[in-house]
C-alpha positions in Angstrom: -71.4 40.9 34.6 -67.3 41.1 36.2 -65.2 43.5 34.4 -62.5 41.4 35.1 -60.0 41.5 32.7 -59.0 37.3 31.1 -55.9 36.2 32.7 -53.5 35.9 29.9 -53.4 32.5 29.7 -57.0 32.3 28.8 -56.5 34.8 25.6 -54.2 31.8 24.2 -55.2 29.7 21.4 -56.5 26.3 22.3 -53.2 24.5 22.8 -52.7 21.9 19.8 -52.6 18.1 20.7 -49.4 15.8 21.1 -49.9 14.2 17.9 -50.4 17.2 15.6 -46.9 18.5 17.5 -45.4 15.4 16.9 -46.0 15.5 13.1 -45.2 18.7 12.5 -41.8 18.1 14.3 -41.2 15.0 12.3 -41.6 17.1 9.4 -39.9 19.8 10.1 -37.1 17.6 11.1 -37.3 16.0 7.7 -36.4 19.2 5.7 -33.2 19.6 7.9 -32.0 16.0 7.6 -28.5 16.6 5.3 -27.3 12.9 6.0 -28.4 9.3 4.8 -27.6 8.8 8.8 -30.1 11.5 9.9 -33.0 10.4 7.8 -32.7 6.7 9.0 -32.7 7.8 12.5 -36.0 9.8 11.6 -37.7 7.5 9.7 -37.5 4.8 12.5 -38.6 7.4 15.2 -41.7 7.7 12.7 -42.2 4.1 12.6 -41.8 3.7 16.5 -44.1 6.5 17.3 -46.5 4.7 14.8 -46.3 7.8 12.5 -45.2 5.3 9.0 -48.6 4.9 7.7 -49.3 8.6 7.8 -49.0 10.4 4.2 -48.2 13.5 5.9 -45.5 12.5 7.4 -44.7 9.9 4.6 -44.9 12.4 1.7 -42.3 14.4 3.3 -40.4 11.5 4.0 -40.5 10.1 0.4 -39.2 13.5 -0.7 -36.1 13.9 1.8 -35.0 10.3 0.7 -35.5 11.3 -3.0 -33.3 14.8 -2.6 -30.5 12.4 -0.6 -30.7 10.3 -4.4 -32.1 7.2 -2.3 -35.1 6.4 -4.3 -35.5 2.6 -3.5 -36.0 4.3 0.3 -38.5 6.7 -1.2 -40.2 4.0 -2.8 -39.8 1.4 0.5 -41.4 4.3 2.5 -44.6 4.8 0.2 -44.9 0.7 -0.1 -45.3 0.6 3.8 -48.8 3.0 3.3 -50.5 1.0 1.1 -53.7 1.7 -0.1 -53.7 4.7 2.2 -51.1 6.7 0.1 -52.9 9.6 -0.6 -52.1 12.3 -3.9 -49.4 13.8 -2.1 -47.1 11.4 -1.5 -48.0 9.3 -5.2 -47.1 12.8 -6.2 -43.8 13.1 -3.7 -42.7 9.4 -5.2 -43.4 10.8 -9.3 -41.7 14.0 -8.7 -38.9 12.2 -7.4 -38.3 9.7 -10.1 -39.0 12.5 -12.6 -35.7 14.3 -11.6 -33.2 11.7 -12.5 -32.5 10.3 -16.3 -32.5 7.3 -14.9 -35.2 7.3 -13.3 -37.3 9.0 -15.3 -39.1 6.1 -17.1 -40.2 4.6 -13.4 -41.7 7.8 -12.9 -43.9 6.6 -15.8 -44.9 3.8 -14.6 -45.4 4.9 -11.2 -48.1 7.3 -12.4 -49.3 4.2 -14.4 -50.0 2.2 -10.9 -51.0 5.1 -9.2 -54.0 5.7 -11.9 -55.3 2.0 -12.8 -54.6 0.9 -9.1 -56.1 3.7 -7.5 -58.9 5.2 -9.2 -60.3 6.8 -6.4 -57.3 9.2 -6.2 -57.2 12.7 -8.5 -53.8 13.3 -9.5 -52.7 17.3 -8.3 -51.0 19.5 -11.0 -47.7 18.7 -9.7 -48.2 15.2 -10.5 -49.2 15.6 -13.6 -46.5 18.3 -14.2 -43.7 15.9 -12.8 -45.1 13.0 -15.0 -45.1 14.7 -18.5 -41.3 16.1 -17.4 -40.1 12.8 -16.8 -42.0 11.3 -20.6 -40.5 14.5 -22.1 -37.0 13.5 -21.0 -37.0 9.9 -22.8 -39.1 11.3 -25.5 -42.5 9.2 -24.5 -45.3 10.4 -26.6 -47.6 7.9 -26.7 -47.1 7.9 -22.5 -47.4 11.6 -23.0 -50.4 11.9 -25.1 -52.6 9.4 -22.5 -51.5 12.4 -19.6 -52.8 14.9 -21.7 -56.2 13.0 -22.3 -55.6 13.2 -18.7 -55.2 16.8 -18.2 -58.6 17.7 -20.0 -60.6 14.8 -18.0 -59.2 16.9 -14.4 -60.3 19.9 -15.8 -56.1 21.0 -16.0 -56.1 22.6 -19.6 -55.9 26.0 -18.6 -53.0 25.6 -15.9 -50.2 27.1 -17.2 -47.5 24.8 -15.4 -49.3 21.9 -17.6 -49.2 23.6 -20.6 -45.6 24.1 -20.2 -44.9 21.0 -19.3 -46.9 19.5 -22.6 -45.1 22.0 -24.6 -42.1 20.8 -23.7 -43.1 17.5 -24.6 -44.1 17.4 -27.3 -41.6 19.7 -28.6 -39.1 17.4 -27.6 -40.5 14.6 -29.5 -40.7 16.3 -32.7 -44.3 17.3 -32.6 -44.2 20.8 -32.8 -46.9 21.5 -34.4 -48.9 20.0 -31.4 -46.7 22.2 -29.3 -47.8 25.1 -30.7 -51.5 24.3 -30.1 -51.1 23.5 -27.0 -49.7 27.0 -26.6 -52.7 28.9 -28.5 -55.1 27.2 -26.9 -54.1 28.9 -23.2 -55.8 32.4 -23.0 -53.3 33.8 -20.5 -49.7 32.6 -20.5 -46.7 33.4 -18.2 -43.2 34.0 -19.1 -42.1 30.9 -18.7 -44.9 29.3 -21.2 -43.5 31.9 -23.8 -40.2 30.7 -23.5 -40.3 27.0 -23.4 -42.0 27.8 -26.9 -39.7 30.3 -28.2 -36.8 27.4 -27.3 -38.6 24.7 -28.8 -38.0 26.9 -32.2 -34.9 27.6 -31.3 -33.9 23.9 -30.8 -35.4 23.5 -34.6 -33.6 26.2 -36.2 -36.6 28.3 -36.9 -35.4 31.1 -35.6 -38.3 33.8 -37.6 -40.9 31.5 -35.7 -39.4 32.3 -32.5 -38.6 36.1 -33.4 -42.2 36.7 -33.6 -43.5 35.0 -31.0 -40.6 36.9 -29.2 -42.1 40.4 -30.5 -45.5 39.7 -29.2 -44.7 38.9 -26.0 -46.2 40.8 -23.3 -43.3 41.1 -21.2 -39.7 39.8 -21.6 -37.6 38.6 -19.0 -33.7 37.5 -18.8 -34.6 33.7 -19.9 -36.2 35.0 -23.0 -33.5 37.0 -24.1 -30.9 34.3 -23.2 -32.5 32.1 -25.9 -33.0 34.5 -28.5 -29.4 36.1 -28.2 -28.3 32.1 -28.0 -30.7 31.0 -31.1 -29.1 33.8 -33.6 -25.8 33.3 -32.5 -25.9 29.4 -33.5 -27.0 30.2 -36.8 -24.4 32.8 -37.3 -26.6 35.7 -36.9 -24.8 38.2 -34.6 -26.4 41.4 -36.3 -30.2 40.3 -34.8 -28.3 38.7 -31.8 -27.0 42.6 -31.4 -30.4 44.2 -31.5 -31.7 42.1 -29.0 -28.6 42.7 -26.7 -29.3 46.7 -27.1 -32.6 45.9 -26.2 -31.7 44.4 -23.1 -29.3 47.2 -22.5 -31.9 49.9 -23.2 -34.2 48.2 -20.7 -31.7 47.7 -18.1 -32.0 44.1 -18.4 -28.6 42.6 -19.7 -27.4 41.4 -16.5 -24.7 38.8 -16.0 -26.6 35.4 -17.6 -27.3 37.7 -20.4 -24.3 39.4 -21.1 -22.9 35.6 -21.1 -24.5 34.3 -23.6 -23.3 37.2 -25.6 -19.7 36.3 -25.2 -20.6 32.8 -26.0 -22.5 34.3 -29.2 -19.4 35.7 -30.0 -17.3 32.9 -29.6 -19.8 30.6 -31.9 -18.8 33.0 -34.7 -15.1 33.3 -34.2 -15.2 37.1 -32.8 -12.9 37.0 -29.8 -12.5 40.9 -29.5 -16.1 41.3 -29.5 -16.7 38.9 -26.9 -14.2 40.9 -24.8 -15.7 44.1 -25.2 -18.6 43.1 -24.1 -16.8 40.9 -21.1 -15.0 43.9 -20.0 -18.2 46.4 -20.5 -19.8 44.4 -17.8 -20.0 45.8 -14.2 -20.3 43.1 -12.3 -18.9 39.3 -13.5 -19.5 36.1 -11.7 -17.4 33.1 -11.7 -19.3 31.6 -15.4 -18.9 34.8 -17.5 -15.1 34.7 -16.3 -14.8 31.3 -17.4 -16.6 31.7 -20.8 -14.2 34.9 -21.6 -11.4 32.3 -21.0 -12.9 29.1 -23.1 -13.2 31.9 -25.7 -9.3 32.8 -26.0 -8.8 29.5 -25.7 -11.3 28.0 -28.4 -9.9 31.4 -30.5 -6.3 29.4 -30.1 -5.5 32.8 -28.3 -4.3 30.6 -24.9 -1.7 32.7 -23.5 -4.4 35.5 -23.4 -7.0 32.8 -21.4 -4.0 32.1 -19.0 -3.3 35.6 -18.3 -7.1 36.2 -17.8 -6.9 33.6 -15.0 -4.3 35.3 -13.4 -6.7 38.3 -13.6 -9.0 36.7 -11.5 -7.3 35.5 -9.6 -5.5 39.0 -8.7 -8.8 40.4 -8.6 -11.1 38.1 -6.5 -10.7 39.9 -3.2 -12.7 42.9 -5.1 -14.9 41.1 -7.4 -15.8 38.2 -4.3 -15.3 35.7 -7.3 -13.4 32.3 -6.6 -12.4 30.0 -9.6 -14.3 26.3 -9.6 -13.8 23.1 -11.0 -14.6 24.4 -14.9 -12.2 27.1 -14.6 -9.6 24.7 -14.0 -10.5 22.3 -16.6 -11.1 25.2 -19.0 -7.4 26.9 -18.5 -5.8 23.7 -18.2 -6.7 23.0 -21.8 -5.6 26.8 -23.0 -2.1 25.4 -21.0 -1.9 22.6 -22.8 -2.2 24.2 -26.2 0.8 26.6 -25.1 3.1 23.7 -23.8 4.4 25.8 -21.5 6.3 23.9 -18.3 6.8 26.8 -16.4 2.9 28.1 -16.9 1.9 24.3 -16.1 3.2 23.5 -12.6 2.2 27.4 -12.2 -1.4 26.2 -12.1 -0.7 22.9 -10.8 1.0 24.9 -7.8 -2.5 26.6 -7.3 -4.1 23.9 -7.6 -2.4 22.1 -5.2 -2.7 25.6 -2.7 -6.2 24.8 -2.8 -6.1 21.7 -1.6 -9.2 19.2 -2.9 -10.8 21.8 -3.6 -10.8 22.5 -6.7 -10.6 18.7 -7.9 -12.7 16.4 -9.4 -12.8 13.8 -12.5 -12.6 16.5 -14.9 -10.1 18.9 -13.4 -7.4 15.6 -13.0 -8.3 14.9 -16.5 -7.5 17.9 -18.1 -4.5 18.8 -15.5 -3.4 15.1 -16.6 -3.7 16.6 -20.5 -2.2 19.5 -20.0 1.1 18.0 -18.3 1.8 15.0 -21.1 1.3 18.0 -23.7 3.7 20.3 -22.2 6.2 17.8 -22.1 5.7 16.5 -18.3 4.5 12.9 -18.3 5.9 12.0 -14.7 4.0 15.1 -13.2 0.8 13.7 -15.0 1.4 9.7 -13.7 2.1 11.1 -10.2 -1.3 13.2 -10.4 -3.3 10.2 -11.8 -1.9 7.9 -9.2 -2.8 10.1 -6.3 -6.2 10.5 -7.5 -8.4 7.5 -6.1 -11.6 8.7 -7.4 -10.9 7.8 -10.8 -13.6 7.3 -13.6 -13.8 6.6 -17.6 -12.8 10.5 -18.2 -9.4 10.4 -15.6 -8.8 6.7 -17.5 -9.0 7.9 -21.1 -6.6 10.6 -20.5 -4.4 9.0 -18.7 -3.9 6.2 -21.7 -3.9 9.3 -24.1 -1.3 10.9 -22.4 1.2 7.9 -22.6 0.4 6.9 -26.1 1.3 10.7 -27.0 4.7 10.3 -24.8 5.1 7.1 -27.5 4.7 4.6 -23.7 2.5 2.6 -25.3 2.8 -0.4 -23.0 2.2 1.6 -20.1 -0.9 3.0 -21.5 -1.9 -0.7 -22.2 -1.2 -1.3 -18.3 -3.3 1.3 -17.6 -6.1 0.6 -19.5 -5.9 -3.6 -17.9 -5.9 -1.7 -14.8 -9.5 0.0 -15.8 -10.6 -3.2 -16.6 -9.7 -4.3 -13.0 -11.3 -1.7 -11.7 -14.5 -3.1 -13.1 -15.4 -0.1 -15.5 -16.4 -0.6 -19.3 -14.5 1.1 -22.0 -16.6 3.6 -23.9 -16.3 4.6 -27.6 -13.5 7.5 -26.6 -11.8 5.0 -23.8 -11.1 3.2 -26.8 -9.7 5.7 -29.0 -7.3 6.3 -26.6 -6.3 2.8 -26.7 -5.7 3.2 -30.2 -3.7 5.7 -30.2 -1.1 5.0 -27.9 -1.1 1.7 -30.5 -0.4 4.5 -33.1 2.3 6.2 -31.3 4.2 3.1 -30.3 3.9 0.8 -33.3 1.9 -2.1 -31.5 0.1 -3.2 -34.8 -1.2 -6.6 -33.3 -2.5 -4.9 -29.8 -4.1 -2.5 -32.1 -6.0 -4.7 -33.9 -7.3 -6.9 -31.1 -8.5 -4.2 -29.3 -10.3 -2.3 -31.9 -11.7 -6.2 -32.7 -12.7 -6.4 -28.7 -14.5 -2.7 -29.0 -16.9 -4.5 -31.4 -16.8 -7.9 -30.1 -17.4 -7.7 -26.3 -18.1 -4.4 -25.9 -21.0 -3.7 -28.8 -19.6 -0.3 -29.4 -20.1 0.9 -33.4 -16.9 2.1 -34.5 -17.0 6.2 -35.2 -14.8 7.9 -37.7 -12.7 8.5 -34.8 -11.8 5.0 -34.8 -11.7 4.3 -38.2 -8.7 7.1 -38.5 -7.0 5.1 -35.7 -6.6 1.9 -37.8 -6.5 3.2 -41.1 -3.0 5.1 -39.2 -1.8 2.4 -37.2 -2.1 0.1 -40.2 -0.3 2.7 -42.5 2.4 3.9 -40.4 3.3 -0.6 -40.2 3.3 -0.4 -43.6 0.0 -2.1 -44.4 -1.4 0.2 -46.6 -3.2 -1.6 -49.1 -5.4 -3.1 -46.2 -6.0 0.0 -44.9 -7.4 0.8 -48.6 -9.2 -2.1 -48.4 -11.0 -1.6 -44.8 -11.6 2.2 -46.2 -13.6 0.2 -49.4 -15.0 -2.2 -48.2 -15.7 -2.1 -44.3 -16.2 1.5 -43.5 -19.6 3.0 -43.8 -19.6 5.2 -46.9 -20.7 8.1 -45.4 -17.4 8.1 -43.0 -15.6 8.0 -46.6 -16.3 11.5 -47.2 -14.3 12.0 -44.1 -10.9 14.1 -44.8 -9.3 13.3 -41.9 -9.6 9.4 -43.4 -7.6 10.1 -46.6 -5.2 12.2 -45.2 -4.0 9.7 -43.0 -3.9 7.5 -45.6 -1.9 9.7 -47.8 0.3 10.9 -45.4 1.6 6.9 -45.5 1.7 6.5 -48.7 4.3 9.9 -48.8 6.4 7.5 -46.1 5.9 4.4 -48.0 6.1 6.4 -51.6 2.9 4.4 -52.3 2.1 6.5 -55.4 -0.6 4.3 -56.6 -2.9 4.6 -53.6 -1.3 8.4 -53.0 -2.8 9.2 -56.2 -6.3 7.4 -55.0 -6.3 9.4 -51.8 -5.1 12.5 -52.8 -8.1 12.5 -55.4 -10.1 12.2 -52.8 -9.2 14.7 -51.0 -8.8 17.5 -53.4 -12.5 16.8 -53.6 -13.2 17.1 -50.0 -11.1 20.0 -49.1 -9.7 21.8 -52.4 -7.9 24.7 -50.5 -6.0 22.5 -48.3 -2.8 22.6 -50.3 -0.7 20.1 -47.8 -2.8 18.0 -49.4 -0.8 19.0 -53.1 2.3 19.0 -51.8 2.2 15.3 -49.8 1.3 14.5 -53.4 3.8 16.4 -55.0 6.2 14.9 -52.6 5.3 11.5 -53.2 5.8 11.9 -57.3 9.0 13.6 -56.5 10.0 10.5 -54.1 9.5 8.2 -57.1 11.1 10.5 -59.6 8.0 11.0 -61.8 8.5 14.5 -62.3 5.8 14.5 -64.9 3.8 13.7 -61.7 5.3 16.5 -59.9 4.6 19.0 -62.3 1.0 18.5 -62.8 0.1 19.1 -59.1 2.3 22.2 -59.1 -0.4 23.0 -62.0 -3.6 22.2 -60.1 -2.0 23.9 -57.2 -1.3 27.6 -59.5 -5.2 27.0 -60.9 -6.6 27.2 -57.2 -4.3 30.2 -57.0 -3.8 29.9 -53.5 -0.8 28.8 -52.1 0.7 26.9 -48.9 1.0 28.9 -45.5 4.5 28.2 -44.3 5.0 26.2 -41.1 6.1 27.8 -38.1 7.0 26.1 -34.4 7.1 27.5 -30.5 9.6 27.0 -28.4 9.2 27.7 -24.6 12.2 30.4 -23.8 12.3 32.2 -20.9 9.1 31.1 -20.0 7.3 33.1 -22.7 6.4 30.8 -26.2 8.3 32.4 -29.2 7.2 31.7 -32.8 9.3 31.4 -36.0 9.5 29.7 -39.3 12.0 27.5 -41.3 15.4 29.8 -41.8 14.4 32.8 -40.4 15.5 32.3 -36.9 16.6 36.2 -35.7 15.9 36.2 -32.1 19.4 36.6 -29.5 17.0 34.1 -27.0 16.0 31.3 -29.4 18.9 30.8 -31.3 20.9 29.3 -28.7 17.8 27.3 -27.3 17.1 25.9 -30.8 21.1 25.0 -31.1 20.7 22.7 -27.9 17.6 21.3 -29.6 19.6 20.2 -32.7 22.7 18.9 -29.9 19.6 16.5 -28.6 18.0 15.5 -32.0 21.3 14.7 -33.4 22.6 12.5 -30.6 18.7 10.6 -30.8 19.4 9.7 -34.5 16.8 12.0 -36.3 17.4 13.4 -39.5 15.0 16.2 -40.6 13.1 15.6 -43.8 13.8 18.2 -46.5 10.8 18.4 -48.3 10.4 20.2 -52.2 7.2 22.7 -51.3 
């Protein structure tokens, strides 16, 4: 026998054949494809080389179209297999369609074929999985009680992914008492099977269902304390929403996602100095805590306070490695607007602009668009909107909002023939918009057709929203008794316990000393909202208006038996680039006294008369 030692080359592995290499570059190649382009060039190399009719190949094919959001590719790809598509790519193709709303129903029906066509396939977990995802997003039960019937006929009842998946379900559709069985039934369940049913309580509002399944659960993780901090913080229950944010602390588990939904607990309930001691407790912040810290100054009407918390992250993102993104934007171009502020407004819009595209998209023009008309720069917000090419519904709405509000109304009506042009379809809040700008500029007729087209051509059901609209636009014209009549007779009667209905209505009759219908609304109201005592003086205004002072002193009656009594008004002016507040006569401030002379110059020399009303 030689003791000659192999050459090395014998030691190697049998080497493996063309093909197999060829496949398993084509596949490879598949997962790296970024482009439309790429994956074109691909799939015909795999149809020249004769590879199109492999499901190996295919599956992963069907997949990288799908992730690109081509799924009529996807589809054209498994079609070309034919009755040699195996489980992975019918599972590929369900998966795919299960991701997207849209598509979600298809993936339905594609499991449908792939079961009565092919019998002689057995679907994999992940089909079945993908399937019951995509019935759970359009709320299919019957579809997703015949996949469950399925589930026990593969022998799949004990998979936890399924059982997930079916919880999920059938929570969605209201059927949470199957959930729930679904869920005992499963002798060993994961983290993720505990949460999906501790959300599906949640969702309900039964939030002692989900604390005790929360107590009895093996081991806890960051989701689960998400939705249990998130669950007692919707109800108003920040005391239990605290316990379980000690126990995270205590465990070493309230990391960033956590401490997040905190602040947003917070912010639910109206505590905004809560939600910053916990914001500025935290070691580390990313780029979503920062803007949920913001939203909640700005929600708390706080929005000088969000503004100067941008411009603390912005001085500190060197050190912190965090860069603002499209929400931030959005999110402290609303706290702008409610400022009015110029100087802090082209301030942002400066940064903005720094950055480049960046930081721009449908929702950032929007609200940069919203936050220039409200702080008094319509020309800044026309020149943004025009610039922007990429316009949608959103960029549209706020665009004709903006000019309405500016009292342009015909330019807002140019703008909104131009989305029509641009072959988009008003939506419900598109139309609003319209409406409003009808408000602001006295276009009665234009007013009505549209709100007539909205229901007409359009099929949209008028909201409350637009209700208000006419009721205001028919009011401040002078048609009040119609806009009493639309209230009785055409508006659903639940949108009659509305406030915001009757006090548009009474806030015309004060202008049009409509006492009889004053009196109608203002019953009404003091129903509705009995502490709202604008509500008694408009009233009291209106009797005083007519001279029925008998009127007049029977509101100022009501109004000492509530025993509460009108908060005075008070106004900001922008001076110095800082917003100062005062009230009516008690102007002592060396800065805004000769700012608010100027102001009366200007108001004087427009015609306007200020309204002296008896409070």
């Amino acid at each position: 026998m030689s003791d000659r030692i192999p050459e090395r080359n014998q030691c190697r592995p049998p080497r493996p054949s063309v093909r197999v290499e060829e496949e398993n570059n084509l596949v490879r190649l598949a997962a790296r494809c970024v482009s439309t382009h790429q994956l074109d060039q691909l799939h015909a190399r795999a149809v020249l080389l004769g590879y199109a009719r492999n499901s190996f190949v295919a599956a992963k094919l069907v997949r990288a179209f799908a992730d690109l959001g081509h799924l009529r590719r996807a589809r054209a790809v498994a079609a070309a297999l034919g009755a040699s598509a195996n489980a992975f790519v019918w599972t590929a193709l369900v998966r795919a369609h299960s991701q997207s709303d849209a598509a979600a129903r298809d993936a339905v029906a594609l499991y449908a074929q792939m079961h009565h066509g092919c019998p002689g396939i057995k679907p994999l977990t992940f089909t079945v999985s993908s399937v019951l995802k995509a019935a759970a997003r359009h709320k299919m039960l019957p579809e997703g009680e015949q996949v469950h019937v399925h589930v026990f006929n593969n022998g799949f009842q004990t998979d936890e992914r399924i059982a997930t998946t079916l919880v999920d379900l059938y929570a969605k559709c209201g059927r949470l008492d199957n959930a729930r069985r679904v869920f005992d039934r499963l002798l060993v369940k994961d983290a993720q099977l505990y949460n999906t049913m501790i959300a599906a309580y949640i969702e309900v509002g039964d939030v002692e269902s989900a604390e005790k399944l929360f107590e009895t659960m093996p081991e806890k993780n960051a989701y689960t304390l998400v939705e249990m901090v998130s669950g007692y913080s919707a109800w108003g229950d920040m005391d239990s929403a605290k316990r379980v944010f000690k126990i995270a602390l205590a465990n070493g588990a309230a990391n960033m996602v956590v401490c997040t939904a905190m602040i947003s607990g917070y912010a639910k309930t109206g505590k905004a100095d809560d939600a910053r001691a916990v914001f500025y407790g935290m070691r580390e912040r990313d780029v979503a805590t920062w803007n949920v810290m913001i939203g909640v100054y700005s929600g708390a009407g706080r929005a000088a306070e969000a503004v100067d918390l941008f411009k603390l992250m912005l001085e500190s993102r060197a050190s912190l490695k965090v860069e603002p993104n499209h929400s931030t934007i959005s999110i402290v171009a609303a706290a702008c607007a409610q400022c009015g502020l110029p100087t802090q407004a082209s301030w942002i819009q400066d940064y903005v602009d720094r950055c480049r595209t960046m930081l721009l998209n449908n929702h950032t023009v929007a609200a940069l668009i919203d936050m220039h008309s409200k702080c008094g720069n319509i020309e800044k917000a026309l020149d943004l909107f025009c610039r922007w090419t990429q316009r949608d519904l959103i960029c549209y709405s706020s665009m004709i909002s903006a000019l309405g509000m500016h009292g342009r109304g015909k330019d807002a009506i140019s703008v909104f023939n131009e989305l029509l042009d641009d072959g988009f379809d008003p939506d419900g809040i598109c139309f609003v918009s319209v409406l409003n700008a009808c408000i602001h500029t006295g276009l009665l007729d234009e007013g009505r057709r549209y709100f007539q087209m909205m229901k007409d051509k359009y099929h949209i059901i008028p909201t409350v929203e637009h209700y208000l609209c006419v009721v205001d636009l028919l009011g401040r014209a002078g048609c009040i008794d119609e806009a009493y009549q639309m209230i009785k007779h055409e508006m659903p009667t639940d949108f009659q316990q509305h406030a915001g209905i009757w006090g548009a209505l009474l806030s015309v009759c004060r202008t049009y000393s409509n006492v009889e219908i004053g009196e109608v609304a203002a019953s009404h109201l003091f129903k509705l909202e009995p502490n709202n005592m604008g509500n008694y003086v408009l009233l009291s205004n209106i009797y005083a208006k007519a001279e029925k002072w008998d009127g007049v002193q029977k509101v100022r009656t009501l109004m000492r038996r509530q025993g509460t009594k009108k908060p005075p008004g008070w106004s900001q002016v922008d001076a110095e680039g800082s917003l100062r507040e005062f009230i009516t006569s008690e102007l002592h401030d060396n800065v805004l006294e000769p700012v608010m002379e100027i102001l009366n110059w200007e108001l004087k020399d427009h015609g306007y008369t200020p309204i002296i009303e008896v409070e």
